[in-house]
N, C-alpha and C positions, 0 to 999 in steps of 0.2 A: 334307417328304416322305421324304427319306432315313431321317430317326430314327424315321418312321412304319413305314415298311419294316423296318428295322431288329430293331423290337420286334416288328415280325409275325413274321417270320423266328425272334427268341427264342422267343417263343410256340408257334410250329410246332415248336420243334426241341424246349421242354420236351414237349410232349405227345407226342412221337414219341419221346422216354427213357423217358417215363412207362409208354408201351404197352410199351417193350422190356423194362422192369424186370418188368414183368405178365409179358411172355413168358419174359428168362429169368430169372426168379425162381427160388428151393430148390423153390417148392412145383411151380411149372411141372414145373421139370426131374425131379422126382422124379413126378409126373404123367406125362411123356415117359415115361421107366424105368418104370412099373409099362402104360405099353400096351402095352409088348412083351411082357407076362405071360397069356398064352392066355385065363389062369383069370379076370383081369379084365379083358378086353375091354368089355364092357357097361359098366362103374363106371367104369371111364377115358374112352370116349368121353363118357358124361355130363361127367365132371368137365374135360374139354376141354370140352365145349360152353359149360361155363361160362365155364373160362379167356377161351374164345376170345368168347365174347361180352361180359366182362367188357372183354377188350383193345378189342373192335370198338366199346362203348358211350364210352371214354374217347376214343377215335380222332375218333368222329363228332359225339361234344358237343366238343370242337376244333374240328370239321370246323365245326361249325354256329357258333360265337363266333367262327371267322375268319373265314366266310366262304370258303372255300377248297375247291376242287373234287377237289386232290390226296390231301387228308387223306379228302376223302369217298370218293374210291374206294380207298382205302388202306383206311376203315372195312369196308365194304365185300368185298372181297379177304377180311379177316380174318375173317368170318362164313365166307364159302365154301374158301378154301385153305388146305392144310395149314401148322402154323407155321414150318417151312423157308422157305417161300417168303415166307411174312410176313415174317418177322425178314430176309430179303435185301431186300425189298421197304423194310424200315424203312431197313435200312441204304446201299441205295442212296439212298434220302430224305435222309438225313441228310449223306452227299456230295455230294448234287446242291443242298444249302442252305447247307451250307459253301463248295461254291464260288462258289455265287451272292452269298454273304458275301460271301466274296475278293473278288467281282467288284466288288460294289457299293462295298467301300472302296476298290478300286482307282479305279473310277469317281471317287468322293469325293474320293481322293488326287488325281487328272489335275486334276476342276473348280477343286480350293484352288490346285493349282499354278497354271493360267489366271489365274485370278481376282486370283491373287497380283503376277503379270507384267501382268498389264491395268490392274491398279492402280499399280504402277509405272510402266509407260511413262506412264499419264495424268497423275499427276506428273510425270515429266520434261518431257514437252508442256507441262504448267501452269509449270515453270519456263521452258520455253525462251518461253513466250508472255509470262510477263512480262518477260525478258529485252529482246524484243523492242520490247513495249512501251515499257519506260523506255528503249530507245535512239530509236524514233520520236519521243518528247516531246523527248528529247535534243537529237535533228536537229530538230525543228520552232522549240528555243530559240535554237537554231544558225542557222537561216535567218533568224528575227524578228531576231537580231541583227546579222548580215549584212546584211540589208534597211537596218535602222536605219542601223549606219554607211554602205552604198550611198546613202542618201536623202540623209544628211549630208552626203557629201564631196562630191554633188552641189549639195547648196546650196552648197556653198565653191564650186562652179565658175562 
């Protein structure tokens, strides 16, 4: 389950580089730079719609192979809002799966630690129980023989 997780988490996090390399790419940024140009308003907003649905088509065929509701509104978002907000939006993504990283290996770390200590004390139990053991057979040799010589010294009597 963990390395299942794991590789979702890779998986979400390449496709969420993928969109931001789309967004800040030379060509992107050089796209940015020419919409602030009066004279091509018209050709930029085109060529953003492309950009941006180019980012929004990688986002959501992710969205749709994980299964993941985060990425599809992420897809989503990116058809409708400007890419400032995208690229915040990517990048808090990206935070919030790094930590949940951290979290999961921390998790992972705590379980191994447990698991590690449970198996130890259950060894020490398995030795002290055979400890125990061979000293009850011990005492049980101890009394047969006791018995024995009891019964003997009672015939001498």
């Amino acid at each position: 389950e963990w390395e299942e997780r794991q590789k979702t988490r890779q998986l979400e996090m390449e496709a969420v580089s993928k969109a931001l390399s789309v967004l800040a790419g030379d060509d992107a940024h050089d796209l940015f730079t020419n919409t602030f140009n009066p004279a091509l308003v018209q050709t930029a907003t085109a060529e953003s719609s492309k950009r941006r649905s180019a980012a929004a088509r990688v986002l959501s065929n992710a969205a749709n192979k994980l299964h993941n509701p985060r990425l599809s509104a992420l897809a989503y978002r990116v058809k409708l809002d400007a890419f400032e907000r995208v690229k915040k939006a990517i990048d808090d993504m990206v935070t919030a799966l790094l930590k949940e990283k951290a979290d999961e290996i921390k998790h992972k770390d705590f379980c191994m630690d447990e698991f590690n200590t449970n198996q130890l004390q259950t060894e020490t139990k398995e030795r002290e129980k055979q400890d125990l053991l061979a000293k009850i057979e011990d005492l049980e040799m101890t009394i047969k023989t006791l018995t024995e010589e009891l019964d003997a010294l009672k015939a001498e009597i």
